[in-house]
C-alpha positions in Angstrom: 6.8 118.6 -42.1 6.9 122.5 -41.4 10.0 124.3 -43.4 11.7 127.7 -42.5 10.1 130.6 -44.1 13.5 131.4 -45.8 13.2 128.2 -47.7 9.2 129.2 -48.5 9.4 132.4 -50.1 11.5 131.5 -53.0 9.1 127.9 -53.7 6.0 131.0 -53.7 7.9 133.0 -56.1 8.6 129.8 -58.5 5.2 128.9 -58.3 3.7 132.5 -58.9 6.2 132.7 -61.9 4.6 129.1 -63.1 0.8 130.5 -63.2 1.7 133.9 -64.7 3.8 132.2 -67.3 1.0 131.1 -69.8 -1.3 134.7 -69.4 2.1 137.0 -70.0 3.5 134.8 -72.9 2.2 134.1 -76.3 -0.3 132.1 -75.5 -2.7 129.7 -77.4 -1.5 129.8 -81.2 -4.3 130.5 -83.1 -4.9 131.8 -87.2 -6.9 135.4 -87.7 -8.9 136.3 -90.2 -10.7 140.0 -90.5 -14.6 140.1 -91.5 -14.7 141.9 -94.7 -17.4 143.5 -97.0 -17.1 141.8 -100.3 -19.9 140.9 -103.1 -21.2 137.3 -102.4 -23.4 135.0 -104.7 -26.7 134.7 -103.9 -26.9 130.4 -105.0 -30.3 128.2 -104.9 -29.6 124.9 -105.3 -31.8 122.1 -106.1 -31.7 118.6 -107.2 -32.1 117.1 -110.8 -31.5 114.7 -113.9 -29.1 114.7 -116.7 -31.4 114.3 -119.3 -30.0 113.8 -123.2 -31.5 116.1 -125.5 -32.0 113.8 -128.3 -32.2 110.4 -128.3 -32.7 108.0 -131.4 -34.3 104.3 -131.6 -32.8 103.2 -134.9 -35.3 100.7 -136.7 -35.3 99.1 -140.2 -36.9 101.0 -143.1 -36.8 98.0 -144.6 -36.9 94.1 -143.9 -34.2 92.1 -144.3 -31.2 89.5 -142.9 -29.0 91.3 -141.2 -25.9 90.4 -142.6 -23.2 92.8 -140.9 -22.9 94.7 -138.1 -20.3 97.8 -138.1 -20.2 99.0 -135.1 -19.4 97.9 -131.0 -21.7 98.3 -128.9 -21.4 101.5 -126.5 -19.4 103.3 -129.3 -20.1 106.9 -130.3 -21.3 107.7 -133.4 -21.8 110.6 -136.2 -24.9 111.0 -138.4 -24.3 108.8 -141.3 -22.0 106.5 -139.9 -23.1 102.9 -141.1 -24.3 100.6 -138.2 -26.2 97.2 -139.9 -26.1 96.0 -143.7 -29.1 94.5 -144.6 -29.5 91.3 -147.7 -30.3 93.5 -150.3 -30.8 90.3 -152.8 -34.5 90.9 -153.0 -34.7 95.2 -154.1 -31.6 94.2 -156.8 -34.1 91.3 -158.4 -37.2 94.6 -158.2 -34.6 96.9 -159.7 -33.7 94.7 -162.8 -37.0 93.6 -163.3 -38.4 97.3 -163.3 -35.7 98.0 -165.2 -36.5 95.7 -167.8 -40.3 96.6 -167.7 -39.3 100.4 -168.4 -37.1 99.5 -171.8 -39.9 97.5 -172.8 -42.4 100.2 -172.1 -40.9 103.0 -173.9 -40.1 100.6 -177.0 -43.8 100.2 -176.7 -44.3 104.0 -176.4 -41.7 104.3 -179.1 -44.2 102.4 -181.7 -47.3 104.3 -180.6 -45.9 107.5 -181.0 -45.2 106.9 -184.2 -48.7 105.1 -185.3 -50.2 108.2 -183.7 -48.5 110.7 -186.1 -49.0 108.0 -189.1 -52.6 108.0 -187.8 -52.6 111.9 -188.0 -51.2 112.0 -191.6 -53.7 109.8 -192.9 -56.7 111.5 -191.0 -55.6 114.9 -192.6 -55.4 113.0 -196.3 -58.9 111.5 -195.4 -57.8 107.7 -195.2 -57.8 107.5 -191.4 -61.1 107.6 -189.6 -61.4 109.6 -185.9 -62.3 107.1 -184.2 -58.9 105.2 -185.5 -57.1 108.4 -184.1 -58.5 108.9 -180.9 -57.1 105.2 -180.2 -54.2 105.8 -180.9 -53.9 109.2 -178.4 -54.9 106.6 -176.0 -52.7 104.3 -176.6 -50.0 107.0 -176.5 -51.0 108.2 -173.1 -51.8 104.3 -171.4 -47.6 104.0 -171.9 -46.5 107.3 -170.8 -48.2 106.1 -167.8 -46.9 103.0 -167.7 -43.3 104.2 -168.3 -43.7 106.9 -165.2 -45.1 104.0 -163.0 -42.0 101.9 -164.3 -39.7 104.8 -162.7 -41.6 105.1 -159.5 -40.4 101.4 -159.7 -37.0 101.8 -160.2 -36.7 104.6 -157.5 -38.5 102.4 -155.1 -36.3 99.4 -155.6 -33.2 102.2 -155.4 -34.3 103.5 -152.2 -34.7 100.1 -150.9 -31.5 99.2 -151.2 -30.2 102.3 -150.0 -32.3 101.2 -146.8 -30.6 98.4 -146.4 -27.8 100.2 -145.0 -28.7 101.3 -141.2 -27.1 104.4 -140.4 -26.9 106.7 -137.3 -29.6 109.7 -137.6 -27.7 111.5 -134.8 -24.8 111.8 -133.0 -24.4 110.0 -129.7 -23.2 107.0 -127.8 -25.1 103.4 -128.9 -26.6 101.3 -126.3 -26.3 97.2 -126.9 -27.8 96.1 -130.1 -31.0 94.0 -129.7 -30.2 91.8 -132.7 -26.7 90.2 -134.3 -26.1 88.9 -138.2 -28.1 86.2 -139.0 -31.1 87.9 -137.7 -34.4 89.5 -139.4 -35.0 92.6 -139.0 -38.3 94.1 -139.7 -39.7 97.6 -139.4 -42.5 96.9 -136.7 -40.3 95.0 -134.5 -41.0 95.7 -130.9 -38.0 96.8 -130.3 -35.4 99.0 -132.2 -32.0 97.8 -133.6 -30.2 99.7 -131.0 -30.6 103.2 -129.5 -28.8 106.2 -130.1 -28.0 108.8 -127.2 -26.8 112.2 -127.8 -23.7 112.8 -124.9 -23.5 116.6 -125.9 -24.9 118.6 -125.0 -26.8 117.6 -122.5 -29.8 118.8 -120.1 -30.3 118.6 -116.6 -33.7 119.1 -115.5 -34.3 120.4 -111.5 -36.8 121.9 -109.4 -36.1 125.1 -107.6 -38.3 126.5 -104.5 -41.2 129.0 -106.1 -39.4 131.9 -104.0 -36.0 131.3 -105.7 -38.1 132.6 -109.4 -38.2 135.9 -108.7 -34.5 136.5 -108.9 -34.5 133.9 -111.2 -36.7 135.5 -113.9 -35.0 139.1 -113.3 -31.7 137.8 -114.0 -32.7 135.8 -116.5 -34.0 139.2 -118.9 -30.7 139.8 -119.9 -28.2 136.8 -120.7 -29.1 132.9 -119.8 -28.6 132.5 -115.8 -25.3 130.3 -115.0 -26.1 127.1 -113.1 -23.2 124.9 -111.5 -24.4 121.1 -112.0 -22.3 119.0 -109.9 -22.4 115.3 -109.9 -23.2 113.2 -106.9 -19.9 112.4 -105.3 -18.1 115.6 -104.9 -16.6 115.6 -108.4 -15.9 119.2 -109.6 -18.9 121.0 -111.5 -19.5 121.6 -114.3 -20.6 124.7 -116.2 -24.5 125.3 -117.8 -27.0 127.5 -119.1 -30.4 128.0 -117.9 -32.0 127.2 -121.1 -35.7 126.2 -119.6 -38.6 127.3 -117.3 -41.6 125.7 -116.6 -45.0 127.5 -117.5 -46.6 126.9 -113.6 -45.6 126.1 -110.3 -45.8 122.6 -109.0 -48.7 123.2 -106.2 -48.2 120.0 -104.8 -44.6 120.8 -104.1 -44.4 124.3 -104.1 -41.0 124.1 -107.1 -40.8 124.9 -110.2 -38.8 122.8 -112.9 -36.3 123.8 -114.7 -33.4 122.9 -117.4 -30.0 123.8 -117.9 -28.4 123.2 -121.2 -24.4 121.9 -121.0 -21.9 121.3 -123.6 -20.4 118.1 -121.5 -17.5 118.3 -124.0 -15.4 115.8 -121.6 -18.5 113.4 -120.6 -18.3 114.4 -117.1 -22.2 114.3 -117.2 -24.5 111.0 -118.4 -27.9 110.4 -119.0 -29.9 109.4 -116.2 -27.2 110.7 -113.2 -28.5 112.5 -110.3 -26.9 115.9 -110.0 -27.2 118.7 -107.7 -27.7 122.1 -110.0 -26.6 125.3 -108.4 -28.4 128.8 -109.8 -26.6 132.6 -109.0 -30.0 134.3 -108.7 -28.2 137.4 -107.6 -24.9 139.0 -106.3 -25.0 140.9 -103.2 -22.2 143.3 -101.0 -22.5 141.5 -97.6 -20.1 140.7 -94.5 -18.4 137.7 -94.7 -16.3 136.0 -92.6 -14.5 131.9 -93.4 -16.8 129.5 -92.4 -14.4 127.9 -90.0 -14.6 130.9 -87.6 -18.5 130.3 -86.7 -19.0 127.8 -83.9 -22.3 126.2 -82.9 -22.7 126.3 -79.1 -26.3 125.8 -77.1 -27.3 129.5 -77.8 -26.5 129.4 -81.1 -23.7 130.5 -83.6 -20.4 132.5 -82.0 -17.2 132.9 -83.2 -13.7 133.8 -81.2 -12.9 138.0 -81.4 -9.2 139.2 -80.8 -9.3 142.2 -78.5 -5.9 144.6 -79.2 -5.0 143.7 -75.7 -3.8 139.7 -76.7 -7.1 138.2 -76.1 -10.1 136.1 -77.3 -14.2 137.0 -76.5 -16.8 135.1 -77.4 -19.2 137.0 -79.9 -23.1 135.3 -80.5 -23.0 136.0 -84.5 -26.3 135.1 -86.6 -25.3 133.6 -90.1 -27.7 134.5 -93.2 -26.1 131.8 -95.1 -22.9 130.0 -96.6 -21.3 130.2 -99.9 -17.8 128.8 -101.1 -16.6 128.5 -97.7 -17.7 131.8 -96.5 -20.6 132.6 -93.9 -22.3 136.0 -94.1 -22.6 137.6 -91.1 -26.0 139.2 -90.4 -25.5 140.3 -87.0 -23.0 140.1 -84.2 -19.6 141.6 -86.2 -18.4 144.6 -87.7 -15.9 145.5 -91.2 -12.7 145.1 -89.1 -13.2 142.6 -86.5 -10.5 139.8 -86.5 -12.1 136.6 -85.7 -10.1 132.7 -85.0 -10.6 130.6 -88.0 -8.3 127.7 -86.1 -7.1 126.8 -83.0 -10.8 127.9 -81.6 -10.9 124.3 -79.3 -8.1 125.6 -76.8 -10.2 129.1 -76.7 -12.5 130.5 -73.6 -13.4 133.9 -72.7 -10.3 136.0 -71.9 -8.2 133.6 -73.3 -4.3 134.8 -74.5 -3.0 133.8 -77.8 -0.4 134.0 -80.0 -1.1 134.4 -84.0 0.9 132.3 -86.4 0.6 131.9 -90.2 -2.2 129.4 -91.5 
C-alpha cells in the first residue's frame, strides 16, 4: 500500500526520535568507581594444621581399682583438677605398717643410744672393754639406718596414695576415657586413662612458597609477622603470630613450613582442622581499583572507562593481583580514571550511561 508523503514525514520523524532517544538520554545505569593510589598488603597464603601445643596422655603413677571417675568426657579442664580416684586400701596398710616399724625402730635406737654412753662411762672407768664399745657404735648406727629407711617408707606409702588421685597435668579439653570404675588401671597400660588437649593457644603449622621468605624474614626482624588463619568454610579469621620457621627449604616441594601461634580464646580453631593461613610479607603504594570492575574477555582482563562525554570504552588492564576485594592495576589505567564496577553486562564500546548510587 503506498501512503501520501504528507502522511510519511511525520512516521520518519517519530521513528528518528525513537533511535536517538536511548544515545541522548541517560542511558545504561551503571555504578563508578575512580582507580586510586592507596597502600595495599602484600598477602602469601598457604595451607596448614591446627596443631595443639601441648597435649597430655594421663596414665596411672600407680596401680589400682579405679573407683571414681570426676569428670565427662570432652570437658575442659585446669592443672590439678581431679579426674580418677584410685583404691588406695593397699598404700594405707604400707603406711601403718611403716609407721609402726619406725616407732619400733627408734625405741630400739632409743635403748642403744643409751648402752652406747653406758658403754662409754664404763670404758673410761676401765670396766668396759673396746671391743664391747665399738658394738655398741654399731649398733647405734645399724638403727639410725633402719629408722631413715623406715621414713623413705612412710613417704613412699604417702606419695602412693597421693597417686591415687589422677589429676590433669595441663589445661585442655579431655578426649573419651579408655577405662570406667570398676576397672584396673596400671602404669604400663597400652593406652592412657584419657588424653588431655591444650585448646589455647594453639598452633597452625603451613608451608609457604621459598620466594614468599624473603619478605618473610625481613619483616619478621622487627615484631612477629601477622598471619590471618581462616577456617575451611568461609568462617571469619582469626588473628596469629608467626611464632616459627623452619631451618631449610623442603626441596622436594620447593615450601618452607611454618607456625603461627593463636590465643583461640573463643575455640574458633581445633586440633587437627585444615586452615588456610594468610602472611602480610609487605605493604606496598599501588593502583587499585574494586575487583568487580575487571572483566575477563578472550584477550584478557578489561574493564569499562567513563569518557567526560557520557560514555563507556573498553580498556585491556593487566592485574598484579587481588587483595580484600581490590585488584591492583599494573597496567592499562591511570590515578583518576573512573571505571564501572556494575552494570558492565549492558556495556559495549561507545556505550551511554547514566550513574546512580551503588
Amino acid at each position: 500500500m503506498k501512503y501520501p508523503i504528507a502522511i510519511l514525514l511525520p512516521l520518519l520523524a517519530v521513528s528518528a526520535a525513537a533511535v536517538a532517544g536511548p544515545e541522548s538520554g541517560s542511558g545504561v545505569p551503571v555504578v563508578l568507581a575512580a582507580a586510586e593510589t592507596r597502600a595495599v598488603p602484600l598477602v602469601v597464603e598457604g595451607i596448614g594444621t591446627v596443631q595443639p601445643e601441648r597435649t597430655a596422655a594421663v596414665r596411672p603413677r600407680v596401680e589400682g581399682e579405679i573407683v571414681k571417675e570426676h569428670f565427662a568426657d570432652g570437658a575442659e579442664v585446669a592443672p590439678g583438677d581431679p579426674l580418677f580416684s584410685l583404691d588406695t586400701r593397699d598404700a594405707a596398710i604400707r603406711l601403718r605398717q611403716a609407721e609402726a616399724a619406725l616407732a619400733r625402730d627408734e625405741a630400739q635406737l632409743a635403748r642403744a643410744r643409751a648402752d652406747l654412753a653406758r658403754s662409754r662411762k664404763l670404758l673410761g672407768q676401765g670396766y668396759e672393754t673396746p671391743q664391747r664399745q665399738e658394738q655398741a657404735v654399731s649398733d647405734v648406727a645399724v638403727l639410725e639406718a633402719a629408722v631413715q629407711a623406715d621414713h623413705a617408707a612412710i613417704d613412699a606409702a604417702r606419695l602412693a596414695i597421693e597417686h591415687a588421685s589422677v589429676r590433669a597435668p595441663i589445661a585442655g579439653r579431655l578426649g573419651a576415657a579408655t577405662l570406667r570404675e570398676g576397672n584396673l588401671a596400671r602404669p604400663n597400660d597400652a593406652q592412657p586413662l584419657v588424653t588431655i588437649t591444650q585448646m589455647s593457644p594453639v598452633l597452625v603449622a603451613f608451608t609457604l612458597p621459598e620466594r614468599a621468605l624473603g619478605g618473610v624474614m625481613a619483616r619478621q626482624t622487627d615484631e612477629p609477622l601477622p598471619v590471618r588463619v581462616r577456617p575451611q568454610g568461609g568462617e571469619a579469621g582469626v588473628d596469629c603470630r608467626l611464632a616459627f620457621i623452619d631451618s631449610a627449604i623442603d626441596a622436594a616441594t620447593g615450601t618452607i613450613l611454618m607456625k603461627a601461634r593463636c590465643d583461640n580464646d573463643q575455640r574458633r580453631l581445633w586440633p587437627g582442622q585444615f586452615v588456610t593461613a594468610e602472611v602480610t610479607v609487605a605493604v606496598e603504594e599501588a593502583l587499585v581499583v574494586p575487583e568487580t570492575a575487571v572483566q575477563l574477555g578472550q584477550q584478557g582482563g578489561f574493564v569499562f572507562v567513563a569518557r567526560p562525554d557520557g560514555t563507556a570504552t573498553v580498556r585491556p588492564v593487566r592485574v598484579a593481583r587481588r587483595s580484600k576485594g581490590l585488584a591492583v592495576i599494573a597496567e592499562g589505567l591511570a590515578a583518576g580514571d573512573r571505571v564501572v564496577v556494575d552494570g558492565q553486562s549492558r556495556l559495549a564500546e561507545g556505550t551511554r550511561f547514566g550513574e546512580r548510587r551503588p
